[in-house]
N, C-alpha and C positions, 0 to 999 in steps of 0.2 A: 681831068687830064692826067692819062698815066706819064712818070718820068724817065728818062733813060735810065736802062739800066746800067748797075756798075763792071766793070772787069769781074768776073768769076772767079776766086782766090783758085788758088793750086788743087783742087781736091779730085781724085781722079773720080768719076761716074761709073759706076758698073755693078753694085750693090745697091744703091740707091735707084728707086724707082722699079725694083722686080720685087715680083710675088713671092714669100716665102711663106712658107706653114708656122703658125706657133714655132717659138722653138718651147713654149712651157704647154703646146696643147696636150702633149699624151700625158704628163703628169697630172695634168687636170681632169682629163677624160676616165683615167684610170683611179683616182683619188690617192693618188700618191703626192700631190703639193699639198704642202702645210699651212695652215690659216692659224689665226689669232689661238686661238683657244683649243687645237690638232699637237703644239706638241709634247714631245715625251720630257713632261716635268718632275719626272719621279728620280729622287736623289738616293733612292737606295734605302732608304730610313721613312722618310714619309710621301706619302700621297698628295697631291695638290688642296689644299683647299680650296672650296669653292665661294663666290660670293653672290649675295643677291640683295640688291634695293629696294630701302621700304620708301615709297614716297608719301610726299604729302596729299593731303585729299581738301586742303583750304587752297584757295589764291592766292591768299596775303594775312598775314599776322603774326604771330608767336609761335614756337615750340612752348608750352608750357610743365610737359612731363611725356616722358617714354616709358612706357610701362613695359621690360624686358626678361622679369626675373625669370618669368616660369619658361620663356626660351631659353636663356642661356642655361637653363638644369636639364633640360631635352640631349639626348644621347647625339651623338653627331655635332652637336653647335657647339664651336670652341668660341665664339665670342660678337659682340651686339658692339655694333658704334655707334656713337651720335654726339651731337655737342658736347655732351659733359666728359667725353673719353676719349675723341681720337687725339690723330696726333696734331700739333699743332701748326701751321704753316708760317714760313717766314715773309711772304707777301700775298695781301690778300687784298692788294688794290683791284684786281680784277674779280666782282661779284662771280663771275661764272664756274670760278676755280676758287671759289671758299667755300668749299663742301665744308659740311660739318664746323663752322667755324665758331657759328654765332647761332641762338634761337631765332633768326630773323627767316619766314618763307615768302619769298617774292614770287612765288609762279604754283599752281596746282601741279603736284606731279618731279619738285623741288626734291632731291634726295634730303631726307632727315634723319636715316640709319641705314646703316646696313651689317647685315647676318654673316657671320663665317663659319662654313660647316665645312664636314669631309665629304658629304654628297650635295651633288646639286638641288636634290631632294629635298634632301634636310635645309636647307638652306633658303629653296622657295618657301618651304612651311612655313619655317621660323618667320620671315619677313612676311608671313600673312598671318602670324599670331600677334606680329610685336605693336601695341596698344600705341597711340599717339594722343595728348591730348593741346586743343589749340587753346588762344588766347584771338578769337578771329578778327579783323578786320574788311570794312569794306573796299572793295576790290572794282577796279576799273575794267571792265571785259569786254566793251562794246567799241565795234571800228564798222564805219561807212564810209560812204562820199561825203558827210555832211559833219564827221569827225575834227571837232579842234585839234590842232597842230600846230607846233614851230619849228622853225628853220635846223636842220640838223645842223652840226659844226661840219661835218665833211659827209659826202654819200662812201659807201663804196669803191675799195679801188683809189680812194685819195681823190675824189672826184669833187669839184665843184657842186652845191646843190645848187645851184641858179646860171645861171649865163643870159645877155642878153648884148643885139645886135639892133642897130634901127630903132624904130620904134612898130612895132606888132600891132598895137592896139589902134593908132592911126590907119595903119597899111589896112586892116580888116573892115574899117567902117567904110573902107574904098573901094574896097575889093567888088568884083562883077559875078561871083562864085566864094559862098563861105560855105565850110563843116563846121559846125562847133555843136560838141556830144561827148558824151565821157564812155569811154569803154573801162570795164571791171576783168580783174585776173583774182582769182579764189588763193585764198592760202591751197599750199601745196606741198606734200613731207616727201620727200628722197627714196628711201623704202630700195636701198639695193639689195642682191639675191644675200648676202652675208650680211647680218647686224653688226652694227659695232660690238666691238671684243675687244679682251687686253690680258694678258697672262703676266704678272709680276713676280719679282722677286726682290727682297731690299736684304743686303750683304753690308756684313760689318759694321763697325761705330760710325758714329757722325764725321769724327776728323777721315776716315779711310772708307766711309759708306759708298758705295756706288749700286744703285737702281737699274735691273733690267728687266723690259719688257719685250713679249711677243705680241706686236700691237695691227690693228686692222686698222690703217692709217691713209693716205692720201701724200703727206710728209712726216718721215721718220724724223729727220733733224728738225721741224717744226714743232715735235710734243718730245722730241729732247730739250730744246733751248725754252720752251713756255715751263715743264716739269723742275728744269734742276735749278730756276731759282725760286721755286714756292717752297722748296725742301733744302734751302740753302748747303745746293751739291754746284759745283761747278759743271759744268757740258763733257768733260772728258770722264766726270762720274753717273751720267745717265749714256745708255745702252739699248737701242732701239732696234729691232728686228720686224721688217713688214716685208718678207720675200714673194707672199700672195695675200691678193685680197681682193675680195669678191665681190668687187663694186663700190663706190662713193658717191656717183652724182654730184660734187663738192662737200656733200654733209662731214665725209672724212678728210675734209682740206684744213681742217684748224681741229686742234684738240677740245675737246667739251667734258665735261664733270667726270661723265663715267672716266674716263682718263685721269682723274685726280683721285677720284674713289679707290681705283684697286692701287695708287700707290699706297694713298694713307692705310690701305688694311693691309699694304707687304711692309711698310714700315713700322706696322703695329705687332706683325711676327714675325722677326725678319730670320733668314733663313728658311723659311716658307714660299714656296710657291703659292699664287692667287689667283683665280681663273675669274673673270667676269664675262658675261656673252650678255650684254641688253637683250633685252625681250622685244620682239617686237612694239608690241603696245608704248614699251619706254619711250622707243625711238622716234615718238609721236612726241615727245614731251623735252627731251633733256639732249639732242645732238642734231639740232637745227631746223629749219623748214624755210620755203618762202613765203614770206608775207602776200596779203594781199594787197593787190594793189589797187586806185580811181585813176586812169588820167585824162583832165580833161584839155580836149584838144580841138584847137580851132587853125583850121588852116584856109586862107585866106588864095584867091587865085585869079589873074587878067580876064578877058574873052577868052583868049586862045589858050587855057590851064597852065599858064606860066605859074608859078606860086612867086606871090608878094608878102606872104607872111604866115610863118608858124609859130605859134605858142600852146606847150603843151605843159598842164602844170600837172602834176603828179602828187597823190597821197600815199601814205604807207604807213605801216604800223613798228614799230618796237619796241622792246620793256621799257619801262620802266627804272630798272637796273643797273641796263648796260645797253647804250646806242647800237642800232644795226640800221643801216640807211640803204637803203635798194638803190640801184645807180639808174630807175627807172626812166626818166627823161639824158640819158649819155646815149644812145642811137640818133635820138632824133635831131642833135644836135652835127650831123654828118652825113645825113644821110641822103638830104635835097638840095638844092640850091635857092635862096629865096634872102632878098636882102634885106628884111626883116626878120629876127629870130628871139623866141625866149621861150627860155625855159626855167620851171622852176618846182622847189619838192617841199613837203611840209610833211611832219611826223608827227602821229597821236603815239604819246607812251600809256602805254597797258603795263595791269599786272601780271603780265603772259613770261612764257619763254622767253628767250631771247630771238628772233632771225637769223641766220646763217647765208652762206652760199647754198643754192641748186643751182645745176646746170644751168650754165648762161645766162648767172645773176643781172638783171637788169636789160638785159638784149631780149630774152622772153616777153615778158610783160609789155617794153615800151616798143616793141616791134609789131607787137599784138597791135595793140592801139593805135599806132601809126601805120600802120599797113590796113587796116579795115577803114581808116581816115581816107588815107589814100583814094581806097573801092569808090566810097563815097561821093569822093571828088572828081574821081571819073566821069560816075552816074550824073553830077551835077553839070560837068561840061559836055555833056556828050560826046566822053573819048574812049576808046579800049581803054582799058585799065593799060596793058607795055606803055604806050603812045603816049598816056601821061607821064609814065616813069622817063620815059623817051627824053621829053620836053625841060623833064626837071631834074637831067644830071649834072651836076655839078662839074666845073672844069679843075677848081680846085679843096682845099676840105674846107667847108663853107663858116668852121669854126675855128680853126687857128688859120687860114690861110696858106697849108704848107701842100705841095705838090701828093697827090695821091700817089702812095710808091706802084699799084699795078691796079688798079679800080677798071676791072672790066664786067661789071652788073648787067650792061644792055646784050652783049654777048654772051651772058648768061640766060638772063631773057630769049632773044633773038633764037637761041639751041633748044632751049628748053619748048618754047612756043610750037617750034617744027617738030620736035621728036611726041608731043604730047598733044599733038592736034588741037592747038589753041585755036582756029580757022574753024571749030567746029561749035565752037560756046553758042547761040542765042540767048536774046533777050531775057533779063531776067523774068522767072517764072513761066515760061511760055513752052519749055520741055518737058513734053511728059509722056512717060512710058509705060503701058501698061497703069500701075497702082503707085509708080513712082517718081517723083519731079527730082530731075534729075539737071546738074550744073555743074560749071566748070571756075576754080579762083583761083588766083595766082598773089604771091607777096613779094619783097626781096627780103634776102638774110643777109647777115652782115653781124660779122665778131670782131673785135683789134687783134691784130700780130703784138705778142707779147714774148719778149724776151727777159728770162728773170735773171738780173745780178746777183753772183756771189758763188755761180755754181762752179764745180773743178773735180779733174777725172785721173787718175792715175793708169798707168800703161809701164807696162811691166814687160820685157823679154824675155822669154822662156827658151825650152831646150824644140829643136829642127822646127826655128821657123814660124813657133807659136809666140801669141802674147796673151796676155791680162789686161783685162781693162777694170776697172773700175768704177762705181761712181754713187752716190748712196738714193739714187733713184726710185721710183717704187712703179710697179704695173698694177693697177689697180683693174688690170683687164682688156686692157686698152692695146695693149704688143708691145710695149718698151723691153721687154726682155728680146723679143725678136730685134725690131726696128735699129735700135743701138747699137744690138752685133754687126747691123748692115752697115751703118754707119761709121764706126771704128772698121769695120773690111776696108773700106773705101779712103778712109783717112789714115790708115796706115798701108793701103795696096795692096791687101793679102786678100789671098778669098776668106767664104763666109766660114768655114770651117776648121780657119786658122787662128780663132777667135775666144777665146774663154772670159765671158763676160761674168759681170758681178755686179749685185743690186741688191738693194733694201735694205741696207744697216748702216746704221750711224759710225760705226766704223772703218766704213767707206769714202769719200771723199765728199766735200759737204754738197749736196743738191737740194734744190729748191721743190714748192707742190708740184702734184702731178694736176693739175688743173689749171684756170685761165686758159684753156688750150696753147698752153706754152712750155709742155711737156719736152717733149719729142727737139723744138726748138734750142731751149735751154739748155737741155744736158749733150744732146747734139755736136752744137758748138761745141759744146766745154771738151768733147772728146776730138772733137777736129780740130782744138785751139793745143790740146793736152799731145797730140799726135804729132803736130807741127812743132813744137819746143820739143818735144822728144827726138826728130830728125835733127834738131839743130844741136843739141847736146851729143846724139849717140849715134848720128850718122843715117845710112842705108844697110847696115851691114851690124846691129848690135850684138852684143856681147850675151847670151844668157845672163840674165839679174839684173842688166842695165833698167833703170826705174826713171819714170821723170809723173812728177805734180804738178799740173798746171790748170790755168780756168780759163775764161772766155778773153783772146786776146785781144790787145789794144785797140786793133787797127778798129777805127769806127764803121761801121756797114750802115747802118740806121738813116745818118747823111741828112737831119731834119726832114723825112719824108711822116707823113700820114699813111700807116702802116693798119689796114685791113682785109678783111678778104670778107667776100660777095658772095650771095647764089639768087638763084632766083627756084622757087616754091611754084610747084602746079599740085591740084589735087582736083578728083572728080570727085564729086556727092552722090548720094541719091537718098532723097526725104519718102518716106510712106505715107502717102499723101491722107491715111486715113489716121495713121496710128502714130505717126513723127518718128518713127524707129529712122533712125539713120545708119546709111552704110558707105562709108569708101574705097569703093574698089579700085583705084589709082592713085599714085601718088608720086612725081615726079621732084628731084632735088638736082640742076644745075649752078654747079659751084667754081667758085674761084680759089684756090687754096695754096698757090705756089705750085713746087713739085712734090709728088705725091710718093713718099717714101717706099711702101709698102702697099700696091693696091689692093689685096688681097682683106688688109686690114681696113683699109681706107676707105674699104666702101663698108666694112661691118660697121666701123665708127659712123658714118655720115647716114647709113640707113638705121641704126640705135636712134640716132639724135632724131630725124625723122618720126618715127614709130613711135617716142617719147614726145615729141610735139603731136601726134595726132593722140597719145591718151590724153593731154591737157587740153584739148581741143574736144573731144568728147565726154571725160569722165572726171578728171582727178581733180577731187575739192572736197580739201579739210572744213568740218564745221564744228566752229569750237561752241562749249554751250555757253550763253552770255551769261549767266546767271551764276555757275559755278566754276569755269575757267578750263572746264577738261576738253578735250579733245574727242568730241563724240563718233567721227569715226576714223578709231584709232586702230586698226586692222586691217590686213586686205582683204577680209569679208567687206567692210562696209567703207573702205578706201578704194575704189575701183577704179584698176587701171587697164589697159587695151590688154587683149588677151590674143591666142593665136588667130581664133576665128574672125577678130577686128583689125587686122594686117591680111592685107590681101596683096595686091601686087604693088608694091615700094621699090622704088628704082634710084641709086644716086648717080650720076656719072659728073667728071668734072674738065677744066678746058686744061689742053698740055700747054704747063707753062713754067717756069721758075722764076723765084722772088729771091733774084741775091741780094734784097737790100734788106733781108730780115736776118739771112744769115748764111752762108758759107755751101748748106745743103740745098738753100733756095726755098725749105717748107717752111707754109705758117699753119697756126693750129688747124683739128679737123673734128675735135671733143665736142665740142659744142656748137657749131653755127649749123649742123644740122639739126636741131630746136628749134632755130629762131627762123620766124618765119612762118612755120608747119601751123600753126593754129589758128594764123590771119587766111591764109591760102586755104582750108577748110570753112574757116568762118565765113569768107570771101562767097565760097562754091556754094555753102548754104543760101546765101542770101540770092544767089545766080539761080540757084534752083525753084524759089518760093517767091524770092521776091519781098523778102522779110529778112531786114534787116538786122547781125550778131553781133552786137555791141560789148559781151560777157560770155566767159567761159563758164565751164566748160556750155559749149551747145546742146541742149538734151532736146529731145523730143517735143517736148510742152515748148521752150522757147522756138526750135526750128518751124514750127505750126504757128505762133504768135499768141499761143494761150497762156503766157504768164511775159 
C-alpha cells in the first residue's frame, strides 16, 4: 500500500526534471579535466616521485627478509619501504590500513614494499627486482555452498544477518507448491574506466604537518577522517581533492591500502610530491571485489501462488582479517508478502582480500536468486510469471510493518509488459527460429531511498545576481556537477546560469559517499536545507558576501515510511541451439524512482546499471586459484566484461512521479537499481528459451545447453 503523500516544502520546480548537457562534459571530451595522478605537481625544484607496489606472492605467513640493496643503488630509485623502514602508524586497529606495519601477509597480493623513483619506469623495475623472502604458512583458499561458516556480527549497511517471522519451516511442509534450490553469484572485481590513484604530499613537522592528496575517490572527507587518525593529524590537517574520477562502482566508496601507502611514502619525503596509479592487475587484489555468494532458497506457496513461506539463507565469503558481510538476504526480506519469513547468512573467513562494496551491494546477488525463485514458482503454479508477482504484493513492508512511502512495482510491470510485448513469450523452449530458441524473462528490481546524515552546503552571494554553492561532493561520473547546479537553481530561484557550483574537496563543506544511490538525495537536500536558512538570514534581496552554512533541516520528511524504489526487468534471449552462443537483442528497465532530476542523465545511469547487469548475467567471474590465493583472471584479457557488440537495443524509461517523503526534490536514487534485477530477467529468458533451468552466473553457453 502506497502512503499519502506529504505537503511539498517551498521549493520552486523548474530546473528540476529538465535535460541539461554535462556541465563537465566538454572538459572531459577534450581532456582538459584533471584525474588523480593529471596534476601539475612540479614545485619549481623537483619532479614528482613516483611510486609502485611490490606485493606479496604467498597467502599467509611471514615477511622473513627484503632483499633491496641492489634497487636502491639503481639510478632513479630514491628509496625501498617495507616493515623495517616506513613510517610508523598511530592506529593500526584496522588490518587493512597497516600497510607496512608488521611482517604479518594475510592475503596473496598483500603490499610488502614499495619503490620510489623519479620515473614511473624506474620504479616498476625496481619493484620487479626487489627479492622477498617468506616464512609460509598454510592458507585457507577454498569457498563453496558446502563451506563452514559463522554468524557474522553485523552484514552490511548495519544490517541484521538473520531475521525471522512465523515459522517458515512448518508453513513449507504445508505448502501445495515448493522451490527449494540454491542459486550461485561468482566473485566479481569493479574494474572502472580509471584505476585507483592518489598523488600526495606531506608538509611540515608533526605538531604543524598537514597531508594533501589528489585522490580518485568516491568520498573526499571519507579518506580524510579514515587517513588523519593513522598519522595522528587532526581532519583540518588532511586535504583531499577528487574534482574528476572516472568511475568507482563502490570500489572507490571507502579508502583501501593503496591510500595509506602513498601517504606513508609522502611522509617518508615530505616536501615531495608522490604519484601512485594501481595497476590494473592490483585492483584485482588490494581495493575491493564482490564476493561470491550460495543462497539457498525455498519458497513455499497455496493453490492459487499465494506465498505462505520464504526462507532464504545465504553464504559468503570474507578475510579472515577484517569482516565484510554481503547484505545478500536484505531484498528478500521486503520484497513479497508471505506470513512466514527467514532469513539468514553465515561466513567462511579465508585468507583472501578483503570484500568491499560493488554496485548494489547485496541487491545483486539476493535479487538474482530470488527472482529466478520466483520464475520457478511460476512454472510450478501454472501462472505468468507478473500474475504471480500480481498475487504477492505486499500492502505493507512485510518486514518492519511500516507504510511503503510510493511502492508501485505492478505499474512497473503492467508498462513494461505492453511496451515490451510480454503477450508474445511462449512456452518454455517451444520458440524457435531459424538455428535459434529464443525467449522472453522478466524480474523486479528494487534498491532503499537512502538519505546520508551529516551532509551541509554553503551558498555564498556574489556580485549581479550570482551565487556560490558549495558542498565537498564528488561526481564520479554520474552528473553531480550538472544535477546540483539544477538543484541550487531551483532552491535558490535563479536560473541555471546564475550558479557557480563547487565540489570535490574537503575544503568544502562536509558531504557524504557518492554511493548507496543516495548521492544526488543527500547533498540535494543539504543544498535546499542550506538555501532556505540562507533566505531566512539574508532575505530575497542579499547583499554581495552574504554567506550562510547550513545542512539537512530538521523538519522530518522520512515520517516512519519504508523508503524504496521499484522497476521491473524484461529481456529477450536467443540461445544457438547448436553452439549455446547467446545473444540479447532487447532489454527493457521500468522503474519507480521518485522524480527524475536530470533525464538526460537518468537514463545514462539506469541504462549503465542495465548493461552492467547483463555483463554479470553473461561473463564476469573472478577465479581465484585455490591453491595459491591469486586471482587467476586478474585483467580484462581474461576478466570479460559485455562489450559494444553485447549491448544491442537497452531501453530504460520510468513512471512521472515524486517522492516528497524522501526529500524536498522528491528523487530517490537511480546509481544502482538498474543492476538489480538485469541478471534474473536474462537468466529468466534463458530458461524461457530452452527450457533449462539458470540457477548461477554468469550464464555461458555449456550451462544455457545444460552440458555442465
Amino acid at each position: 500500500m502506497t502512503a499519502k503523500a506529504p505537503q511539498s516544502p517551498d521549493l520552486r520546480i523548474k530546473e528540476i526534471g529538465t535535460s541539461r548537457p554535462r556541465a563537465d562534459g566538454a572538459l572531459k571530451v577534450t581532456g582538459h579535466a584533471t584525474y588523480a595522478v593529471e596534476y601539475a605537481t612540479q614545485d619549481g625544484v623537483h619532479e614528482p616521485l613516483h611510486l609502485w607496489i611490490v606485493a606479496s606472492t604467498i597467502a599467509r605467513g611471514r615477511v622473513t627478509a627484503v632483499h633491496a640493496d641492489e634497487v636502491r643503488a639503481t639510478d632513479g630509485v630514491v628509496a625501498v619501504l617495507d616493515h623495517t623502514n616506513a613510517p610508523k602508524l598511530a592506529d593500526i586497529r584496522d588490518e587493512e590500513y597497516a600497510v607496512l606495519q608488521d611482517d604479518e601477509v594475510h592475503f596473496r597480493g598483500q603490499i610488502v614494499a614499495l619503490v620510489l623513483a623519479t620515473t614511473s619506469e624506474v620504479a616498476r623495475e625496481g619493484a620487479r627486482c626487489v627479492r622477498v623472502d617468506y616464512a609460509e604458512e598454510k592458507a585457507e583458499l577454498t569457498f563453496d555452498e558446502h563451506s563452514e561458516g559463522d554468524v557474522p556480527e553485523k552484514l552490511n549497511a548495519g544490517l541484521s544477518p538473520s531475521s525471522n517471522t512465523g515459522r517458515a519451516d512448518l508453513a513449507l511442509d504445508s505448502a501445495t507448491h515448493v522451490v527449494d534450490a540454491t542459486y550461485a553469484t561468482p566473485h566479481q572485481h569493479n574494474n572502472p574506466m580509471e584505476p585507483h590513484a592518489s598523488t600526495a604530499r606531506w608538509e611540515g613537522l608533526d605538531g604543524t604537518a598537514e597531508l594533501r592528496i589528489f585522490d580518485s575517490t568516491q568520498a573526499s572527507h571519507s579518506v580524510r577522517t579514515t587517513l588523519a587518525p593513522l598519522f595522528a593529524l587532526s581532519s583540518d590537517q588532511v586535504h583531499v581533492v577528487a574534482s574528476y574520477v572516472g568511475g568507482g562502482f563502490g570500489s572507490k566508496g571507502l579508502p583501501h591500502a593503496h591510500n595509506v601507502a602513498v601517504a606513508l611514502a609522502a611522509k617518508a619525503h615530505p616536501g615531495r610530491w608522490v604519484r601512485l596509479a594501481v595497476t590494473r592487475q592490483q585492483m584485482f587484489t588490494i581495493t575491493g571485489y564482490r564476493t561470491a555468494t550460495y543462497s539457498h532458497l525455498r519458497l513455499g506457496a497455496d493453490a492459487d501462488g499465494q506465498l505462505t513461506a520464504i526462507d532464504h539463507e545465504a553464504r559468503s565469503q570474507t578475510a579472515r582479517w577484517k569482516e565484510f558481510a554481503e547484505q545478500t538476504v536484505a531484498p528478500t526480506r521486503h520484497l513479497y508478502a508471505a506470513p512466514n519469513r527467514h532469513t539468514s547468512t553465515r561466513l567462511t573467513r579465508l585468507d583472501v582480500a578483503v570484500p568491499s562494496w560493488m554496485r548494489a551491494p547485496g541487491e545483486m546477488p539476493g535479487v538474482f536468486a530470488h527472482e529466478v525463485a520466483m520464475d520457478e514458482l511460476a512454472d510450478a503454479c501454472g501462472l505468468d510469471p507478473l500474475e504471480l508477482r500480481r498475487r504477492n504484493e505486499p500492502t505493507t513492508d512485510p518486514e518492519s510493518g511500516k507504510s511503503f512511502g510510493d511502492r508501485r512495482l505492478i505499474d512497473c510491470f503492467d508498462r513494461g509488459a505492453e511496451e515490451f510485448g510480454w503477450d508474445q513469450r511462449r512456452r518454455a523452449g517451444s520458440r524457435v527460429e531459424q538455428d535459434w530458441h529464443v525467449g522472453l524473462g522478466t524480474a523486479t528490481a528494487t534498491y532503499p531511498a537512502y538519505t546520508m546524515p551529516g551532509n551541509r552546503a554553503r551558498i555564498r552571494a556574489e556580485d549581479a545576481g550570482r551565487y556560490s554553492v558549495a558542498i565537498g561532493a564528488t561526481d564520479i561520473g554520474t552528473g553531480a556537477w550538472t544535477v546540483l547546479a539544477q538543484i541550487a537553481a531551483d532552491a535558490l530561484d535563479v536560473d541555471l546560469d546564475a550558479i557557480d557550483l563547487a565540489i570535490g574537496s574537503t575544503d568544502l563543506p562536509m558531504a557524504t559517499v557518492a554511493g548507496g544511490s543516495a548521492g544526488t538525495s543527500s547533498w540535494g537536500w543539504a543544498i535546499v536545507g542550506a538555501a532556505e536558512e540562507f533566505r531566512a538570514e539574508h532575505g530575497g534581496s542579499p547583499d554581495p558576501g552574504a554567506e550562510t552554512t547550513a545542512g539537512l533541516p530538521d523538519r522530518p520528511m522520512h515520517g516512519g515510511y519504508s523508503l524504496h524504489s521499484f522497476g521491473a526487468q524484461f529481456a529477450e534471449v536467443r540461445v544457438n541451439r547448436w553452439t549455446g552462443e547467446l545473444r540479447v537483442p532487447r532489454m527493457l528497465g521500468v522503474f519507480s524512482v521518485g522524480r527524475v532530476v536530470n533525464p538526460t542523465l537518468a537514463r545514462s545511469q539506469l541504462i549503465g546499471g542495465m548493461t552492467m547487469g547483463l555483463s554479470t548475467a553473461l561473463f564476469e567471474e573472478s577465479w581465484r586459484d585455490a591453491r595459491y590465493g591469486h586471482v587467476v583472471t586478474g585483467d580484462l584479457a581474461s576478466y570479460h566484461i559485455a562489450a559494444h557488440a553485447d549491448v544491442q537495443d537497452i531501453e530504460a524509461v520510468w513512471l512521472d512521479e515524486a517522492d516528497l517523503r524522501v526529500n524536498p526534490m522528491g528523487a530517490r536514487g537511480i546509481g544502482e537499481i538498474g543492476i538489480v534485477g538485469a541478471g534474473a530477467a536474462v537468466a529468466n529468458a534463458v530458461h524461457n528459451a530452452t527450457g533449462i533451468r539458470q540457477r548461477e552466473l554468469p550464464v555461458t553457453a555449456d550451462r544455457a545447453l545444460g552440458w555442465s
